[in-house]
N, CA, C and O atoms as a Tripos MOL2 file, in Angstrom:
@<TRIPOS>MOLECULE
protein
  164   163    41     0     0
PROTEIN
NO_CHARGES

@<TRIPOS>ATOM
      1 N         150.0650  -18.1130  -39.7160 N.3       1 UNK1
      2 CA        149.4470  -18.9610  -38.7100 C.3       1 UNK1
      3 C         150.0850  -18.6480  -37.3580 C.2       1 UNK1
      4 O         151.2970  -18.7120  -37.1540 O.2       1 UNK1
      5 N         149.1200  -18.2870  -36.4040 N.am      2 UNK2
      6 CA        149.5440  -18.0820  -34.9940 C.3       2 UNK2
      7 C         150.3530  -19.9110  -34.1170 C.2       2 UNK2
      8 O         150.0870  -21.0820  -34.3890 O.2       2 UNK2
      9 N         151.0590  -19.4840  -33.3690 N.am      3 UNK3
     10 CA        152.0180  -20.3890  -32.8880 C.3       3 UNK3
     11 C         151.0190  -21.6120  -32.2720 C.2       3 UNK3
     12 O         151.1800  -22.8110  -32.4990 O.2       3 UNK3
     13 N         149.8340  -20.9560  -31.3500 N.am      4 UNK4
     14 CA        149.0390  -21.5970  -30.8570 C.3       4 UNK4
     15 C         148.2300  -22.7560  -31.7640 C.2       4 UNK4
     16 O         148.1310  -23.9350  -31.4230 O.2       4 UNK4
     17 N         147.6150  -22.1150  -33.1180 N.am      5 UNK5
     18 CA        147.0680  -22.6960  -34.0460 C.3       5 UNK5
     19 C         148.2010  -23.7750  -34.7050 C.2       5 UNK5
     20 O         147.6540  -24.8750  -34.6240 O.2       5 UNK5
     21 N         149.2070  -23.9010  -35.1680 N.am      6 UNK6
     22 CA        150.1300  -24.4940  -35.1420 C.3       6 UNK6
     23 C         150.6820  -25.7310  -34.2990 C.2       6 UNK6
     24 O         151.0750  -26.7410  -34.8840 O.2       6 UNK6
     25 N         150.6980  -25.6430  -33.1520 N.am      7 UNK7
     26 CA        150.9400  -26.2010  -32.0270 C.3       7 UNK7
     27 C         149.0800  -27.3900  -32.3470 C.2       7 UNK7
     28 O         149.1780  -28.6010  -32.5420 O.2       7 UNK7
     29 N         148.3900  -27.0390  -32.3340 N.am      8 UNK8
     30 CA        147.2160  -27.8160  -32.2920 C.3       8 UNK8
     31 C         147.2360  -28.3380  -33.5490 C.2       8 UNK8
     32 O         147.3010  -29.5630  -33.4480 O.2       8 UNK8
     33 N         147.2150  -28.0390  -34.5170 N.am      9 UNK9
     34 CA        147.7720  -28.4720  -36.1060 C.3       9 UNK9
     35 C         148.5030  -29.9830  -35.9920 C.2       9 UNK9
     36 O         148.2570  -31.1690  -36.2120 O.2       9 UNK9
     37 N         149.4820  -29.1840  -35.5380 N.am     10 UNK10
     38 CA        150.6350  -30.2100  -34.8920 C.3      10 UNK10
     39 C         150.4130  -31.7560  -34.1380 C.2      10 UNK10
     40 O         151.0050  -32.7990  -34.4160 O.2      10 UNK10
     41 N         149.5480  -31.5720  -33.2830 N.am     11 UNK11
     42 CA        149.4840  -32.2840  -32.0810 C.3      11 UNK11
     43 C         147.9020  -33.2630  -32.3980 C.2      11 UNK11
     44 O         147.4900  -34.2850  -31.8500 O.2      11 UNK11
     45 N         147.3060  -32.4080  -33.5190 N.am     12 UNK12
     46 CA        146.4400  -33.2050  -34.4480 C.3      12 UNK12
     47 C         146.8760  -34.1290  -35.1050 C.2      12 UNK12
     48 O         146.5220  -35.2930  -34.9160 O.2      12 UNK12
     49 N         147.9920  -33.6510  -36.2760 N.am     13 UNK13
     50 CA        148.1170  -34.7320  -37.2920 C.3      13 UNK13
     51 C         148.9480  -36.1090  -36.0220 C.2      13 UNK13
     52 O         148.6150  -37.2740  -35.8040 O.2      13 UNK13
     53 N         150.0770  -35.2630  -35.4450 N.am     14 UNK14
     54 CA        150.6660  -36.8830  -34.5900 C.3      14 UNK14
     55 C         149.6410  -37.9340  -33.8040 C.2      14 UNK14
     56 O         149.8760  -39.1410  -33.7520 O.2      14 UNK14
     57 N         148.3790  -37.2620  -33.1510 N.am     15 UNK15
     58 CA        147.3040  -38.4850  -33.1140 C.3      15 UNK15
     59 C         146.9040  -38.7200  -33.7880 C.2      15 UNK15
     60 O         146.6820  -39.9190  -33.6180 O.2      15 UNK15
     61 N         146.3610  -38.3020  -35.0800 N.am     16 UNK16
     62 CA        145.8750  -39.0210  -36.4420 C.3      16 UNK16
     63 C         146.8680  -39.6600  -37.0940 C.2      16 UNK16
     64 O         146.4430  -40.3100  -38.0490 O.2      16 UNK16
     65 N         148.0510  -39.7160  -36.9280 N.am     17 UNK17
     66 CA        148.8630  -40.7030  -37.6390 C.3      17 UNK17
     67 C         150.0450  -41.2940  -36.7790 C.2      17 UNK17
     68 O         151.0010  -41.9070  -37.2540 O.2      17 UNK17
     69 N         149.8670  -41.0550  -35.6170 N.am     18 UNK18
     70 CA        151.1490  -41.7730  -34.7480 C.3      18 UNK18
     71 C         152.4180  -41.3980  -34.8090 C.2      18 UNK18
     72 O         153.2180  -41.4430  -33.8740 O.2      18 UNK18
     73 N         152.6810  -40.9170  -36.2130 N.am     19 UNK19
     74 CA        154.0030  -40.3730  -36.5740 C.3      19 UNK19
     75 C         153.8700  -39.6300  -37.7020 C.2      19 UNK19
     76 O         152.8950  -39.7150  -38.4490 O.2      19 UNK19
     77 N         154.9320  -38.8000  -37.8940 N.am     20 UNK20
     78 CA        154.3140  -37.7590  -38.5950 C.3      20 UNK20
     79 C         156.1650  -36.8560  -38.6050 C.2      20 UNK20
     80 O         156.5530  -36.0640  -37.7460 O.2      20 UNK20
     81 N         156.7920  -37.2250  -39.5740 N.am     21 UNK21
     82 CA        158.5240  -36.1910  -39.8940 C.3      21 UNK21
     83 C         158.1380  -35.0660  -39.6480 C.2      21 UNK21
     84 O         156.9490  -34.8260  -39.4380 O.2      21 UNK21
     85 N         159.2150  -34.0240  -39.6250 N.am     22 UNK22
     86 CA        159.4520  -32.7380  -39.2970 C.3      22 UNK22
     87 C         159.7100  -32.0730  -40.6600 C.2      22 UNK22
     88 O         160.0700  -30.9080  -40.8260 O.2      22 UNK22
     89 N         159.4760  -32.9760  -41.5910 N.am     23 UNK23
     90 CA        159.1960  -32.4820  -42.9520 C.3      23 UNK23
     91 C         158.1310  -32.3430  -43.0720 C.2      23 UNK23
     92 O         157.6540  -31.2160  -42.9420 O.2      23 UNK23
     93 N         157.4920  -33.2290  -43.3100 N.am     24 UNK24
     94 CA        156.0240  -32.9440  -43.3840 C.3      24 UNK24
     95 C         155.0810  -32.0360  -42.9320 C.2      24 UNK24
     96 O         154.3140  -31.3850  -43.6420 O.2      24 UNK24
     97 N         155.1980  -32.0080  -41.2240 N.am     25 UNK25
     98 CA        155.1750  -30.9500  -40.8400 C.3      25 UNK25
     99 C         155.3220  -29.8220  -41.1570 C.2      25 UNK25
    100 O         154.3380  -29.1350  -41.4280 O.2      25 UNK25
    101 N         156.3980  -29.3980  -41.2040 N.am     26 UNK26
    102 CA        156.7690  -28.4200  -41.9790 C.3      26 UNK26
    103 C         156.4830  -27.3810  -42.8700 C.2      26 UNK26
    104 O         156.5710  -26.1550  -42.9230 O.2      26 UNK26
    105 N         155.8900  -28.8800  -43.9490 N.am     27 UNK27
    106 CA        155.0980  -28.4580  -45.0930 C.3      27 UNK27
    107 C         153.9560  -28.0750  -44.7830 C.2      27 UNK27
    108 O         153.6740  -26.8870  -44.9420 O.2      27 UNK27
    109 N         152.8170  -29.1660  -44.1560 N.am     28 UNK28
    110 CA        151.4830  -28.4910  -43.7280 C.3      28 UNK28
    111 C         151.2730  -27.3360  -43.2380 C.2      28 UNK28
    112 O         150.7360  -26.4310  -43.8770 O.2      28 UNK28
    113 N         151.7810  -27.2090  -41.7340 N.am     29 UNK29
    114 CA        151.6670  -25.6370  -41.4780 C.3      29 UNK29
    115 C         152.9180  -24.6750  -42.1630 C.2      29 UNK29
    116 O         153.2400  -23.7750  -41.3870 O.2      29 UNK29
    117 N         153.4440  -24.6730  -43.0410 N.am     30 UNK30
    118 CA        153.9220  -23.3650  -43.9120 C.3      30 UNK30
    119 C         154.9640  -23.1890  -43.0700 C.2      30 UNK30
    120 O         154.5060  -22.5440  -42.1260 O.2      30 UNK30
    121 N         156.1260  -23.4060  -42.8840 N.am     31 UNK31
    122 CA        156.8330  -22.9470  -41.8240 C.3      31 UNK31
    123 C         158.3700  -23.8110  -41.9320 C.2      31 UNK31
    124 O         158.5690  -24.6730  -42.7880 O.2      31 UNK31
    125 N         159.3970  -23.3940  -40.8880 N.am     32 UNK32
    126 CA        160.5150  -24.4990  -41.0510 C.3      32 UNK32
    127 C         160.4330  -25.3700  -40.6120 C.2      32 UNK32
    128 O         159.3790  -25.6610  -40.0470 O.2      32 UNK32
    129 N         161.5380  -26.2690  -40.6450 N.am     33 UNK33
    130 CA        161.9270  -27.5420  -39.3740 C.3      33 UNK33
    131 C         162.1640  -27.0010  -38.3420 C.2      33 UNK33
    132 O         161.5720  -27.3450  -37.3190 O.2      33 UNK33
    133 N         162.8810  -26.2370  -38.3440 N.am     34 UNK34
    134 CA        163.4810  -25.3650  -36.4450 C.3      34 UNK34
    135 C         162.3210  -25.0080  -36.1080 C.2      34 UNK34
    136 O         162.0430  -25.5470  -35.0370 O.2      34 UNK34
    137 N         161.2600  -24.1800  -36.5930 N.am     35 UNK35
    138 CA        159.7590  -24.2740  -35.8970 C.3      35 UNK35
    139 C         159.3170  -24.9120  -35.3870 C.2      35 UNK35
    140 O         159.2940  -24.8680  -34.1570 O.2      35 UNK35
    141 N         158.6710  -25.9450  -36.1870 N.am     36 UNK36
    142 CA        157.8320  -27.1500  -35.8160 C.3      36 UNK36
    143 C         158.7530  -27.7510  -35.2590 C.2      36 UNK36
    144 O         158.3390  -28.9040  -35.1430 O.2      36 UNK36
    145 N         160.3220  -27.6510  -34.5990 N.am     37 UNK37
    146 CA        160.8600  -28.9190  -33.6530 C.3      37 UNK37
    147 C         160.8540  -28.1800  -32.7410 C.2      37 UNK37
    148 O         161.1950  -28.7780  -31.7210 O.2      37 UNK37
    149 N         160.5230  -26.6230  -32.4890 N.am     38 UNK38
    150 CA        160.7250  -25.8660  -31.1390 C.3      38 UNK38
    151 C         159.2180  -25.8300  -30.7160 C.2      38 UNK38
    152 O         158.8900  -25.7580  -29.5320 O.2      38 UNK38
    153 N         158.2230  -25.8880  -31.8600 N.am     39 UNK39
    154 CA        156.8320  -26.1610  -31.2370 C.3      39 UNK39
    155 C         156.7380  -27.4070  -30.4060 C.2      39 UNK39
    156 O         156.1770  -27.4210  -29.3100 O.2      39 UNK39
    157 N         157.4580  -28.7410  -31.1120 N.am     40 UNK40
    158 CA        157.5340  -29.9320  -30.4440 C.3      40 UNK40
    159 C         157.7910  -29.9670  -29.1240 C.2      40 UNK40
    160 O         157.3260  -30.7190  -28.2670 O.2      40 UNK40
    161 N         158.6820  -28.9670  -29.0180 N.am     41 UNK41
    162 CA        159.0920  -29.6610  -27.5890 C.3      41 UNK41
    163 C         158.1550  -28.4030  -26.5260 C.2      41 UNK41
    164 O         158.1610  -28.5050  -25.2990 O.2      41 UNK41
@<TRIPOS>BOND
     1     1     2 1
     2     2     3 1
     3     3     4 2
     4     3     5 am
     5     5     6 1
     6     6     7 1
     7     7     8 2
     8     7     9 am
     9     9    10 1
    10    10    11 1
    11    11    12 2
    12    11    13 am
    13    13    14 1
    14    14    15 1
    15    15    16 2
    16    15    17 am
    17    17    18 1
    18    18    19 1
    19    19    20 2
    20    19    21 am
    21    21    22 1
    22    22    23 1
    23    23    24 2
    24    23    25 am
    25    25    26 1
    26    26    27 1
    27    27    28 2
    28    27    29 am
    29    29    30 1
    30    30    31 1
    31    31    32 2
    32    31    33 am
    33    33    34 1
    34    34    35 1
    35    35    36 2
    36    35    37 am
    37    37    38 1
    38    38    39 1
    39    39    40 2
    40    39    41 am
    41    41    42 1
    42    42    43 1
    43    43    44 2
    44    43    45 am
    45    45    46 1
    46    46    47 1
    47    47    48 2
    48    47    49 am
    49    49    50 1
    50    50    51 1
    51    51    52 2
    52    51    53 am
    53    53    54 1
    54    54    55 1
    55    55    56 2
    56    55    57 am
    57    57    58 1
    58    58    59 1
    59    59    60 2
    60    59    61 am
    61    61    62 1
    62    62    63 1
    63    63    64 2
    64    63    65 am
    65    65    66 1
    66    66    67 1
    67    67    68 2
    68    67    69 am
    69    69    70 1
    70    70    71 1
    71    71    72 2
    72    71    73 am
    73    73    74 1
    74    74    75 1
    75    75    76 2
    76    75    77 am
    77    77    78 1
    78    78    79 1
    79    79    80 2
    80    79    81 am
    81    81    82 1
    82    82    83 1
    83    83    84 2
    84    83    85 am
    85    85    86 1
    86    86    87 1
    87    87    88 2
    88    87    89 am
    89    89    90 1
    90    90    91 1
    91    91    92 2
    92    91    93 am
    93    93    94 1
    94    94    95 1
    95    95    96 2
    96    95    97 am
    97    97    98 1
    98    98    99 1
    99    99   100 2
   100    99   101 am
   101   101   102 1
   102   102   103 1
   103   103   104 2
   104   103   105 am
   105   105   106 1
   106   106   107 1
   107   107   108 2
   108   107   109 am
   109   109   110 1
   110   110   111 1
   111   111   112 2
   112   111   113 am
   113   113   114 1
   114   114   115 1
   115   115   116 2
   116   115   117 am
   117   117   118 1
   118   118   119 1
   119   119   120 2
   120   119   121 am
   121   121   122 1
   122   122   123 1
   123   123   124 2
   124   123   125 am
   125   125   126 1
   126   126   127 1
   127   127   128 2
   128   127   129 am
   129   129   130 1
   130   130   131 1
   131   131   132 2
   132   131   133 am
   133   133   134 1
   134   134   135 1
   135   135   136 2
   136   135   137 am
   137   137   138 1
   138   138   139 1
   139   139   140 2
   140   139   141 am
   141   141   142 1
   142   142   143 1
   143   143   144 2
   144   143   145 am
   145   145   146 1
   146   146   147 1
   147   147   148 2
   148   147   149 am
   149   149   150 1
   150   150   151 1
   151   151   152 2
   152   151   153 am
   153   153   154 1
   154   154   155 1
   155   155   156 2
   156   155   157 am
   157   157   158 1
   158   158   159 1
   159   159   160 2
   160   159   161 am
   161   161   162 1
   162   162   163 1
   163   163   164 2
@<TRIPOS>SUBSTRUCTURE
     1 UNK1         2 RESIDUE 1 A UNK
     2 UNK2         6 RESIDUE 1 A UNK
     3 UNK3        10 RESIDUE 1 A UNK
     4 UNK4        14 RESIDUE 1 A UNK
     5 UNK5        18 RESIDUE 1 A UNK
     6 UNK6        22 RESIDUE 1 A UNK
     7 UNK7        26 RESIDUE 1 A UNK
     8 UNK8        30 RESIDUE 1 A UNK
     9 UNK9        34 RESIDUE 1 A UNK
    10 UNK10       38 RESIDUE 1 A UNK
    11 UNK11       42 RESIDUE 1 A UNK
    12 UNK12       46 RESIDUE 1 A UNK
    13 UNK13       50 RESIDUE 1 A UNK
    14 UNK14       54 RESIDUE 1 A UNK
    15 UNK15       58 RESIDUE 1 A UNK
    16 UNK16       62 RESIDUE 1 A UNK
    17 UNK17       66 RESIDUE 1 A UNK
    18 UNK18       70 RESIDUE 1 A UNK
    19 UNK19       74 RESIDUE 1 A UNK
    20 UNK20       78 RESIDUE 1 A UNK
    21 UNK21       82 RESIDUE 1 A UNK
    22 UNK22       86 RESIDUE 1 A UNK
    23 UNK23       90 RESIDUE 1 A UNK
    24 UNK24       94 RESIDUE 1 A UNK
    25 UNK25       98 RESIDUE 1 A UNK
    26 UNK26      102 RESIDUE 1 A UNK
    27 UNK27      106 RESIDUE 1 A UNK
    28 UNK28      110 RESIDUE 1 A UNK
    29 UNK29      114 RESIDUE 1 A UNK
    30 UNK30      118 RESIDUE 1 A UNK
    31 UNK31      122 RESIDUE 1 A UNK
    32 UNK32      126 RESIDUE 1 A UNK
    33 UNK33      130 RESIDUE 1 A UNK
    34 UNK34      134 RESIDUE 1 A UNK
    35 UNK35      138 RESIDUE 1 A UNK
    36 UNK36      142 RESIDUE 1 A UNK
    37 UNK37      146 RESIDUE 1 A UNK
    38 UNK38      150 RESIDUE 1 A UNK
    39 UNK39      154 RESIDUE 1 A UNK
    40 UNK40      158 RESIDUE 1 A UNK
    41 UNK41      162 RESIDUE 1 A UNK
């Protein structure tokens, strides 16, 4: 999965659920925690 696609992934599920761990995350798009917390910011 490209970073971009990811990043929107991302920024999907936290408006569909308000909150949303860096586990979980994680899990959905295939990837680490240090990812998805460097996509975060």
């Amino acid at each position: 999965m490209f970073a971009a696609e990811r990043r929107q992934l991302i920024l999907e599920m936290v408006r569909a659920n308000g909150a949303v761990s860096l586990r979980e995350l994680a899990r959905v798009v295939q990837t680490s925690e240090v990812t998805v917390r460097r996509d975060v910011r």
